[in-house]
C-alpha positions as CSV (number, residue, x, y, z in Angstrom):
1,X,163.9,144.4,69.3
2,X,166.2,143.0,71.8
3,X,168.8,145.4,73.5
4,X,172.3,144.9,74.0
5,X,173.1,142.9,77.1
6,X,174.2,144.2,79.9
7,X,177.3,141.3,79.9
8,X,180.2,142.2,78.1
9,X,180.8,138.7,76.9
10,X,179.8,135.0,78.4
11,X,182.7,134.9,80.6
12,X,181.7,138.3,83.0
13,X,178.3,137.2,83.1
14,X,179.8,133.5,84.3
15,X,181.6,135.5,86.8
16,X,179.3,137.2,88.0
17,X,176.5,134.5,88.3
18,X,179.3,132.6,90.5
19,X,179.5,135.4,92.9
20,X,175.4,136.4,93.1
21,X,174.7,132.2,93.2
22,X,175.6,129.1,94.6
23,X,175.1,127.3,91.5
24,X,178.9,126.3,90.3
25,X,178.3,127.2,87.2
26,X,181.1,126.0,84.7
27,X,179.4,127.3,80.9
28,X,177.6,129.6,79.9
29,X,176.2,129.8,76.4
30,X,173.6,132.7,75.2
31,X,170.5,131.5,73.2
32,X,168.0,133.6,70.2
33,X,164.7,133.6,72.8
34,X,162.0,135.6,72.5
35,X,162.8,139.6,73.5
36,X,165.2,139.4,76.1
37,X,168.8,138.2,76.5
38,X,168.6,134.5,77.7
39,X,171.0,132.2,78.4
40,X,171.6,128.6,79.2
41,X,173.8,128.3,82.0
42,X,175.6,124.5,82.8
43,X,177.1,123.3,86.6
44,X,180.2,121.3,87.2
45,X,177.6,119.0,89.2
46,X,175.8,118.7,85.3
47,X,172.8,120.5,86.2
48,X,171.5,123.3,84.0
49,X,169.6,126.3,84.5
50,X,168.5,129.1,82.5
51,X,169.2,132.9,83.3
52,X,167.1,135.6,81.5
53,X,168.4,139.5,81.4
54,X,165.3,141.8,81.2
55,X,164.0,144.7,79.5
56,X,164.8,148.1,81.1
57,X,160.8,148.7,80.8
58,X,160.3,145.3,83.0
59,X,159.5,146.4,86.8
60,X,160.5,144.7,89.7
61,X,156.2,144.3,90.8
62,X,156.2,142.6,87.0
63,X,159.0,139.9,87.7
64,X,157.4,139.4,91.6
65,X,153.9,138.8,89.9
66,X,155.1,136.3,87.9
67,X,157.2,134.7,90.1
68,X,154.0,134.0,92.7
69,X,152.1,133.4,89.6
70,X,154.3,130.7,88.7
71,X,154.3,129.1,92.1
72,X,150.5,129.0,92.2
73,X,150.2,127.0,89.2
74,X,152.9,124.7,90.0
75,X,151.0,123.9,93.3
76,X,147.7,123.4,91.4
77,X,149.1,121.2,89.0
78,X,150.2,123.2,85.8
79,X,154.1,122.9,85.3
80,X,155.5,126.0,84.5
81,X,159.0,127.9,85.8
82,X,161.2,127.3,88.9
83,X,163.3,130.0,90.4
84,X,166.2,129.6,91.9
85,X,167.2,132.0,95.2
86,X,170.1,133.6,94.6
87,X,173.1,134.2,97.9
88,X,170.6,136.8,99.6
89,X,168.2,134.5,99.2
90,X,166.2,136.5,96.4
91,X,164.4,135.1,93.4
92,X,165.1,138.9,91.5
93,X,168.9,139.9,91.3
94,X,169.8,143.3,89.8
95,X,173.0,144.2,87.8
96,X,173.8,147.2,86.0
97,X,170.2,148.4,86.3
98,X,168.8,145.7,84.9
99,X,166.7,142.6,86.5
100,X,167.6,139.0,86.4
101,X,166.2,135.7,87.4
102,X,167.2,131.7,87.0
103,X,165.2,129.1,86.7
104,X,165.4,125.5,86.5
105,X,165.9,124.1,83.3
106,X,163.1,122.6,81.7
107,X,163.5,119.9,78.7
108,X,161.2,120.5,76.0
109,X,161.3,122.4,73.1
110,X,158.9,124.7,71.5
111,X,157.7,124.5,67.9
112,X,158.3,127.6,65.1
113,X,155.2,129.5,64.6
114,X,152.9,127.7,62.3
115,X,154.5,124.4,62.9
116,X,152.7,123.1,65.9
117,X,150.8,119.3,65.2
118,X,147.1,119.4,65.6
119,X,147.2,117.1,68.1
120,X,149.0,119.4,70.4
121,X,147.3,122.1,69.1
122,X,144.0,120.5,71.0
123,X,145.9,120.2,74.2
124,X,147.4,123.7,73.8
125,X,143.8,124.3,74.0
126,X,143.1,122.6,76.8
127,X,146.2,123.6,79.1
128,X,145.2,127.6,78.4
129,X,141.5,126.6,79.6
130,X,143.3,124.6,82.4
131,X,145.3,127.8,83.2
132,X,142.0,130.1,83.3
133,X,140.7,127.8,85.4
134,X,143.2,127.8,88.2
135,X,143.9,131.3,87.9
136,X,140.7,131.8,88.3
137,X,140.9,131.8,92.5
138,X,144.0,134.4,91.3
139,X,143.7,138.1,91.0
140,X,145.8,139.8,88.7
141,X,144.9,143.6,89.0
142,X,147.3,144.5,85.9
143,X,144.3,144.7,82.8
144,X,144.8,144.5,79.3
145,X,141.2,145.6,77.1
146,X,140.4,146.8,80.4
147,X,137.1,148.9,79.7
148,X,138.8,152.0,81.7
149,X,141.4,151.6,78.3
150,X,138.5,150.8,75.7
151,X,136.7,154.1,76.3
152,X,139.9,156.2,76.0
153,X,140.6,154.5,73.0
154,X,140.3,156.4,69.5
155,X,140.8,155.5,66.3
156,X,142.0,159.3,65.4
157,X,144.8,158.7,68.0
158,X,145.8,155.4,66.1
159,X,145.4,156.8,62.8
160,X,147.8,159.8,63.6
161,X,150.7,157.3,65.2
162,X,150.8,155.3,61.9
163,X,151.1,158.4,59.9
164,X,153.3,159.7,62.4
165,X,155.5,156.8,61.6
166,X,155.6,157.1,58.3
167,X,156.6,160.9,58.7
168,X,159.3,160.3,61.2
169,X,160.9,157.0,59.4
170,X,164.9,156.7,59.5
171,X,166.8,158.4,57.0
172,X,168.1,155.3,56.0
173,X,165.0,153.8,54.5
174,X,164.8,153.7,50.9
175,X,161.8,155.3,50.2
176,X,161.6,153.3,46.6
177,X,162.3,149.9,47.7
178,X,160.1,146.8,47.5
179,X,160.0,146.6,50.8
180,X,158.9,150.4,51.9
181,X,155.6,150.6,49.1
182,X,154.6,147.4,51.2
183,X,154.8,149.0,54.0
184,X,152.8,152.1,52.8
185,X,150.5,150.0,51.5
186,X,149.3,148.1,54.4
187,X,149.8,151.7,56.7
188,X,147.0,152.8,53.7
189,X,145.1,150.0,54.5
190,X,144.7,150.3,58.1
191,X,144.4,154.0,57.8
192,X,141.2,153.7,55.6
193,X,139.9,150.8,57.7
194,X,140.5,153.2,60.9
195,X,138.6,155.9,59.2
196,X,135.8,153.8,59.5
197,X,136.0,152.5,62.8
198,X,135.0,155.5,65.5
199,X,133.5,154.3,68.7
200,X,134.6,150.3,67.3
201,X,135.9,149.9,71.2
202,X,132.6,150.3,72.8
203,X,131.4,146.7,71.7
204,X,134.0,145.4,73.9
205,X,133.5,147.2,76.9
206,X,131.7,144.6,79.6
207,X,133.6,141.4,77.8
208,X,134.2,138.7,80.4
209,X,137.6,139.2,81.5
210,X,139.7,136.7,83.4
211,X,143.5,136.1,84.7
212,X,145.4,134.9,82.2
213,X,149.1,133.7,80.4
214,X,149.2,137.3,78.5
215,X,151.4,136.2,75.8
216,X,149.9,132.7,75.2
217,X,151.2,131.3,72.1
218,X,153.2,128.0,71.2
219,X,156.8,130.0,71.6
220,X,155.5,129.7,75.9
221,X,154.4,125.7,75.5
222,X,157.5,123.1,75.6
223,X,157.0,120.0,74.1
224,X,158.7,116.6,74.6
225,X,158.2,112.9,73.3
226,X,154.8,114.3,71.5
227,X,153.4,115.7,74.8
228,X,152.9,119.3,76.3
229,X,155.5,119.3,79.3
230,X,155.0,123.0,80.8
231,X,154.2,126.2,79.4
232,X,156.3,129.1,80.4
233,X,156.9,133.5,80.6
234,X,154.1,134.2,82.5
235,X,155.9,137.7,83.1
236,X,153.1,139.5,81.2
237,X,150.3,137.7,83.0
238,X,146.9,140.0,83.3
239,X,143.5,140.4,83.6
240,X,142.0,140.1,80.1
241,X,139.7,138.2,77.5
242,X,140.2,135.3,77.1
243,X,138.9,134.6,73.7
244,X,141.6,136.8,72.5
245,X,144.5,134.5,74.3
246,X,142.4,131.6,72.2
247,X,142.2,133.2,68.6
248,X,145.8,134.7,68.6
249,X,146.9,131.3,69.6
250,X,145.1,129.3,67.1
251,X,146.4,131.7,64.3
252,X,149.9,131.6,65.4
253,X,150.5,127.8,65.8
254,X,147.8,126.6,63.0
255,X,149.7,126.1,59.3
256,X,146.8,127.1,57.3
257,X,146.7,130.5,58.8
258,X,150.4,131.0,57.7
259,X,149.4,129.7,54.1
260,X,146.7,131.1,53.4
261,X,146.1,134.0,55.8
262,X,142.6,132.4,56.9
263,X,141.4,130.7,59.7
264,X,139.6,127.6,58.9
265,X,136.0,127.7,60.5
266,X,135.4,124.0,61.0
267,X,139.2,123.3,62.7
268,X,138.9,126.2,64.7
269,X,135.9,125.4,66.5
270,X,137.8,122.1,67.4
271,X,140.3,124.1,69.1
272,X,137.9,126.5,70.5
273,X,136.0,123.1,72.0
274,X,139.3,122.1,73.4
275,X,139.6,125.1,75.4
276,X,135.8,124.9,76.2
277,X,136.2,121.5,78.0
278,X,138.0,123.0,81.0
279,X,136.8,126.2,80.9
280,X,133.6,128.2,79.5
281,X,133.0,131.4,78.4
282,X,130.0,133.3,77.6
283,X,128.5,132.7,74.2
284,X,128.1,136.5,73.2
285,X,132.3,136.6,73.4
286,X,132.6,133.7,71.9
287,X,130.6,135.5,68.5
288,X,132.9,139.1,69.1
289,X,136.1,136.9,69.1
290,X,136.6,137.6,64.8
291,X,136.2,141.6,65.5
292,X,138.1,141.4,68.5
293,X,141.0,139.7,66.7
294,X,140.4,142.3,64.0
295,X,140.5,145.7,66.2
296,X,143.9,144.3,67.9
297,X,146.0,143.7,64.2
298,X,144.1,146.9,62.7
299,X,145.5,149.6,65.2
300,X,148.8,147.3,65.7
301,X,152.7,148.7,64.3
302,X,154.7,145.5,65.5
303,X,157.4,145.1,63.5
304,X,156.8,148.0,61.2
305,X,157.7,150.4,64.1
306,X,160.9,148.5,64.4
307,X,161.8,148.8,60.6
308,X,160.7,152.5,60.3
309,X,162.4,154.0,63.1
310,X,165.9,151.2,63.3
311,X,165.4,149.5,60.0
312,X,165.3,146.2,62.0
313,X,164.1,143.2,59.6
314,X,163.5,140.9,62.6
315,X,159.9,141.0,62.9
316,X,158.5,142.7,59.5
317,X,157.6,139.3,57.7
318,X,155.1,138.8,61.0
319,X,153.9,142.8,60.4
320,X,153.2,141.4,57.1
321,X,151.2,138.2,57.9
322,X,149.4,140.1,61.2
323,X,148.0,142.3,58.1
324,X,147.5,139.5,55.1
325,X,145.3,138.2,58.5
326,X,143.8,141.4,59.3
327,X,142.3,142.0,55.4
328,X,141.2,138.2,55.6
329,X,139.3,139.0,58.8
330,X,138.1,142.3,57.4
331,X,136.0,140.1,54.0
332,X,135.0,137.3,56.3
333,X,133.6,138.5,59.7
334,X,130.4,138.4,59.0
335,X,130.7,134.7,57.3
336,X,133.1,133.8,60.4
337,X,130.4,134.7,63.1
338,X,127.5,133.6,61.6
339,X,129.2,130.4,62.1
340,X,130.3,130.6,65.4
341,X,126.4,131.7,65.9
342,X,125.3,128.6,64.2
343,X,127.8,125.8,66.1
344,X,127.3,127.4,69.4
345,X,123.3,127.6,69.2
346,X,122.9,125.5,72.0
C-alpha cells in the first residue's frame, strides 16, 4: 500500500525541489508507480526528470547501495538510473523524515504484468543473466534465502501469522461476502499445505546465491521501439538465488501464466536458456527452482494482509493469482522437475 505523501499538493513539492535543486523545474505531475510516491518532474530548459518519495521503512544505507549499484552497472555496460546531486551536492535529500532522490528521465515504458512479447521476454532473460554477471565482481552483503534465515524458518510460525490474520481482520470486512470465503479459502489452503511442510527450508540451505536486481520483474525493464532500453529500482538489490529472480519473472510477464495459472514447460526452458547464455547456474538449482517458487507463494500474505487489516483492494486480484499459481505448482512439481531433469541432462 502506498502512504500518503509527504507533499501537500504538486505545487509545495515544486517549491521545494526549486530550493533543494538546480534543476528549474516548471511542472510537476505525480504518476501511479510501483509502492512509493513518484513523480515526473519537467524544466523550463524541457528536460525531465523523475523524483521518487520513499517508504519510511527505506534506510538511508538502502538508497546509498543502490545508488553505487546503479553506477557500477552503468560503467559496465547495463543502462539503468541516473542521479542527479542535489545544492549540497548529495544524491539523497531528506524532507519531512522521509528520503528522496532524482534521476534522469528515461524513455521507455514498461508493459502490464502478463503483457510482455516473447521476444522481449528472451532478452529480459538475457539482461538479468547479463546483470548477475556484472554484479558478480559486486558484493551485496544484504541476503534474501540467506541460510542464516532458512534455518530459523518454521512453518508453525507462518501458519500462526495467517491465522493470526484472519483473527485480527478489520471490523469492516464482511465476513459473508464473496470476496472474504475466497480469502478463507485459500488461508485454508496454505494452512493445510503448511501443515505438511516442517523442515521444507532445509533443502534450500547451500543454494548458489548471487548479487542480484531483487525485485526483477517487467514493471523494472523499460521498453522502447521493440527493444529493452534499461531496467531500473535496484533499491532492493541483494544477495540471493537467482533461479528465483528467473521463475518469478517468467510467471509475471508470461500470458499463459495469467490464463491459465501454469507455467508452460517447453516455453519456459526457452527463457531459462536465455538467462543461461550469459550466465550459468548449477544444475541441482536449476531442478529446486518449481519447489522454490512453491515455498515463497505458500507462506506469502501479499495483498491479503493489505485487505484484512485496511480493506485495500489494490493488490488482492495478484493474492489471488500468486495462489491459483501456488495450487498449480503444488499438482505439478514432480511432472515440472522431472522435465527440467530431462532437458538439462547434459
Amino acid at each position: 500500500m502506498v502512504e500518503q505523501s509527504i507533499f501537500i499538493n504538486n505545487n509545495e513539492l515544486r517549491n521545494w525541489i526549486n530550493n533543494a535543486y538546480d534543476l528549474g523545474i516548471d511542472k510537476v505531475e505525480k504518476t501511479e508507480l510501483g509502492s512509493a510516491n513518484c513523480y515526473y518532474l519537467y524544466s523550463n530548459s524541457n528536460e525531465r526528470y523523475f523524483l521518487k518519495e520513499f517508504q519510511e521503512k527505506i534506510t538511508y544505507e538502502n538508497l546509498e547501495e543502490e545508488i553505487k549499484i546503479c553506477k557500477y552497472l552503468n560503467e559496465n555496460g547495463i543502462t539503468t538510473s541516473s542521479f542527479i546531486c542535489n545544492r549540497e551536492g548529495k544524491y539523497i535529500s531528506s524532507f519531512r523524515d522521509r528520503y528522496i532522490h532524482v534521476q534522469k528521465y528515461i524513455i521507455g515504458n514498461s508493459y502490464n504484468m502478463f503483457e510482455m512479447p516473447n521476444n522481449l521476454m528472451l532478452k529480459s532473460a538475457r539482461f538479468l543473466g547479463r546483470i548477475n554477471k556484472v554484479l558478480s565482481e559486486y558484493k551485496i552483503d544484504r541476503y534474501n534465502f540467506g541460510d542464516k534465515w532458512l534455518n530459523e524458518w518454521s512453518n508453525e510460525k507462518e501458519i500462526e501469522k495467517l491465522k493470526k490474520l484472519l483473527d485480527e481482520r478489520s471490523a469492516e470486512i464482511d465476513t459473508n461476502s464473496t470476496i472474504y470465503k475466497q480469502i478463507c479459502e485459500d488461508f485454508e489452503f496454505k494452512i493445510n499445505m503448511l501443515k505438511t511442510m516442517d523442515g521444507y527450508a532445509d533443502r534450500f540451505l547451500g543454494t548458489y546465491k548471487c548479487s542480484s536486481h531483487g525485485d526483477y520483474s517487467l514493471l523494472q525493464i523499460l521498453c522502447d521501439n521493440n527493444d529493452i532500453v534499461a531496467i531500473i529500482d535496484f533499491a532492493s538489490a541483494c544477495t540471493l538465488p537467482p533461479t528465483w529472480e528467473i521463475i518469478r519473472s517468467y510467471s509475471y510477464a508470461s500470458k499463459e501464466c495469467r490464463d491459465n495459472g501454469k507455467i508452460d514447460f517447453d516455453n519456459f526452458t526457452k527463457y531459462l536458456d536465455s538467462y543461461l547464455d550469459e550466465y550459468e547456474i548449477p544444475k541441482i538449482d536449476i531442478l529446486r527452482m518449481p519447489s522454490l517458487y512453491y515455498f515463497n507463494l505458500i507462506r506469502s500474505s501479499f495483498g491479503y494482509k493489505q485487505y484484512l487489516k485496511n480493506k485495500s483492494d489494490k493488490n488482492l486480484d495478484f493474492a489471488f493469482w500468486r495462489t491459483k499459481m501456488c495450487r498449480w505448482l503444488y499438482n505439478n512439481m514432480d511432472e515440472f522437475e522431472a522435465y527440467l531433469d530431462e532437458y538439462y541432462k547434459n
